[in-house]
C-alpha positions as CSV (number, residue, x, y, z in Angstrom):
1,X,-4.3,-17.1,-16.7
2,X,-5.7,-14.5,-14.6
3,X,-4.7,-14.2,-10.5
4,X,-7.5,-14.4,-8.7
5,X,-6.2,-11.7,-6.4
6,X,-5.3,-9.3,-8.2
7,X,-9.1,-9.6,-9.8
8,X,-9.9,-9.1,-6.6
9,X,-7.8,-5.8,-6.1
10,X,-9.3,-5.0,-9.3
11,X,-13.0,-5.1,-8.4
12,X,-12.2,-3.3,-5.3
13,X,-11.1,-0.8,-7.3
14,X,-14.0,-0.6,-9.5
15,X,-16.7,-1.1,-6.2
16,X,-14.8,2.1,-5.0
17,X,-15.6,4.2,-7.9
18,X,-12.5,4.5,-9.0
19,X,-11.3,3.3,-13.3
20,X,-9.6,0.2,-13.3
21,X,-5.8,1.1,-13.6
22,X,-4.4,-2.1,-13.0
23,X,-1.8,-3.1,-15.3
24,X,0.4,-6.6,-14.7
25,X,4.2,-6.3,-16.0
26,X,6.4,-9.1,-16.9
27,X,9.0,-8.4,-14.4
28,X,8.5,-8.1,-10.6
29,X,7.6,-4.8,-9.1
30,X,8.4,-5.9,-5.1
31,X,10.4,-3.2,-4.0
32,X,10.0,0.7,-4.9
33,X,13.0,1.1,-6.5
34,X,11.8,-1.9,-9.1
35,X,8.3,-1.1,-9.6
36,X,9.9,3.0,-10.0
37,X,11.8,1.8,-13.4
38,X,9.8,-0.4,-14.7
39,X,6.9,2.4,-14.4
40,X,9.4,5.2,-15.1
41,X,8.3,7.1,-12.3
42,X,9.8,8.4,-9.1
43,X,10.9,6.2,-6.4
44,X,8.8,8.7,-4.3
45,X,5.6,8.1,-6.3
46,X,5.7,4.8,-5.4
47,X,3.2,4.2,-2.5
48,X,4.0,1.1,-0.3
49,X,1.5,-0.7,1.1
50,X,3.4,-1.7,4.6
51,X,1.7,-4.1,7.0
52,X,3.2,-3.9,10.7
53,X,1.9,-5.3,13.8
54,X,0.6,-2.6,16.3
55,X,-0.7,-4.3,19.2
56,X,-1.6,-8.0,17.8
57,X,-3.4,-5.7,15.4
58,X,-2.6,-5.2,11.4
59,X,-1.6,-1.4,10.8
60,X,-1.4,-0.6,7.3
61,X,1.0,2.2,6.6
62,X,0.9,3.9,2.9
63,X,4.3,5.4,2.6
64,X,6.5,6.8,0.1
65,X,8.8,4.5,-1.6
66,X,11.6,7.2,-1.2
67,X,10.8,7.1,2.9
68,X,11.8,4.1,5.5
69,X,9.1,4.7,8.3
70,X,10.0,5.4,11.5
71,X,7.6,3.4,13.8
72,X,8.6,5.0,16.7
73,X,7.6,8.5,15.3
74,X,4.2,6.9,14.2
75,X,3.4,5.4,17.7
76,X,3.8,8.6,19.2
77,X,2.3,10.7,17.0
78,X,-1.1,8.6,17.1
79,X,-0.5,7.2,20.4
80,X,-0.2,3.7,19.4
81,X,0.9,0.8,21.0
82,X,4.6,-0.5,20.3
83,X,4.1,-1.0,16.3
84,X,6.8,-3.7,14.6
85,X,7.4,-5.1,11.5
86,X,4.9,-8.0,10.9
87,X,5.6,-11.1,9.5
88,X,4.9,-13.1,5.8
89,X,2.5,-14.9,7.2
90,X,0.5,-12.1,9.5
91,X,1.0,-10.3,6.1
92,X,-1.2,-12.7,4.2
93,X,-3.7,-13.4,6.7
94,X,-4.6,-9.9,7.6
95,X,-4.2,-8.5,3.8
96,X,-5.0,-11.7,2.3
97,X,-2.3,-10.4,-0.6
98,X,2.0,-11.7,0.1
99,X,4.6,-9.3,0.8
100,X,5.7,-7.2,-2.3
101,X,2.3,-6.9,-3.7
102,X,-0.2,-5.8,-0.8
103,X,-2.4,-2.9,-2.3
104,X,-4.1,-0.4,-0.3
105,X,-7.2,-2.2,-0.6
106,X,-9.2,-5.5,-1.3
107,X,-8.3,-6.9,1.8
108,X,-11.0,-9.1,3.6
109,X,-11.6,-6.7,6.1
110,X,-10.9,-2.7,6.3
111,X,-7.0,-1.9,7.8
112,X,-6.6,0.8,10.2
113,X,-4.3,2.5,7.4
114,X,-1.5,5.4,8.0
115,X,-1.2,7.4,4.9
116,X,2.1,9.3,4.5
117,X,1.8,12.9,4.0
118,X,4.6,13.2,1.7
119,X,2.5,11.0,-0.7
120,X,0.8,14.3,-1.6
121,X,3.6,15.8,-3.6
122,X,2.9,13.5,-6.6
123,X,-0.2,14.1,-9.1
124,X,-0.2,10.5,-10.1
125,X,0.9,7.6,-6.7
126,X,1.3,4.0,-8.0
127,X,0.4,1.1,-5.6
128,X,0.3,-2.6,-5.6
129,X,-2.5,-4.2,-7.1
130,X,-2.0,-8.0,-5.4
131,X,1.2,-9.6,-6.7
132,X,4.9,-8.9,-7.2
133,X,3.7,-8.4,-11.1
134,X,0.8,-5.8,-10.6
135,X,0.7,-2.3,-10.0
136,X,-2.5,0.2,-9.8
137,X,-2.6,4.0,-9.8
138,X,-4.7,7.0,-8.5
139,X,-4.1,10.0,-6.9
140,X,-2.9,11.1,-3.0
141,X,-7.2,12.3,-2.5
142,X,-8.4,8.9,-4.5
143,X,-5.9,6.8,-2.1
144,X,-6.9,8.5,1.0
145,X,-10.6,8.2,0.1
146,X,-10.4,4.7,-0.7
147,X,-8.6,3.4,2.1
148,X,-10.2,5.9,4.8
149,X,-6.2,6.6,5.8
150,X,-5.2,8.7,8.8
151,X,-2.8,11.4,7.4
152,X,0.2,11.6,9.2
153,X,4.3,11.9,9.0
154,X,5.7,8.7,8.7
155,X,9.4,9.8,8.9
């Protein structure tokens, strides 16, 4: 049985010009360091797709899985509003996709998105694709392009 979001990841994918690099595993892929073995990549190349609250308002930030973003530095640096961790449920309504499998994109309405500078280092970034079992890969320049992500230092 297909999951209808992950599809839905998937045609984003494909509406953005991008190959469709999905691939669904048989064991979760939640956290960084999971999704980094069972890919056999870096923890590093593994780009979390992070959904705080910034002002009542979703703020997607695309960071490293080797980083643990400092809010505080973000806020400044972009003059935000106070930005704090959002919950399950704000998750899911703003990325219509749970916690441990929000991709970058196919959300059902554009994020103001942070993308983590340090993201540029690897040729080949992996991202969720939807659920805790799907993954999706491009590059740093095909992530920023898709997403329309502000560059910045998350940490």
């Amino acid at each position: 049985m297909r999951d209808a979001v992950v599809e839905h990841v998937r045609d984003a994918l494909l509406a953005a010009g991008l190959p469709d690099t999905v691939i669904v595993v048989d064991d979760s892929v939640a956290t960084a360091a999971t999704a980094a073995a069972v890919l056999g990549c870096e923890v590093g190349a593994i780009a979390n797709s992070l959904i705080f609250e910034c002002g009542g308002e979703p703020l997607l930030i695309l960071a490293s899985g080797a980083a643990k973003v400092d809010v505080k530095l973000v806020a400044r640096e972009l003059g935000l509003p106070k930005i704090k961790r959002a919950t399950p449920e704000f998750v899911l309504q703003h990325a219509g996709q749970p916690v441990g499998g929000v991709a970058p994109l196919g959300h059902p309405v554009p994020l103001r998105t942070i993308l983590d500078t340090e993201l540029a280092r690897y040729p080949v970034l992996w991202a969720g694709a939807g659920s805790h079992r799907a993954m999706l890969s491009l590059s740093y320049a095909e992530l920023a392009r898709v997403t329309g992500a502000e560059p910045a230092a998350v940490r």
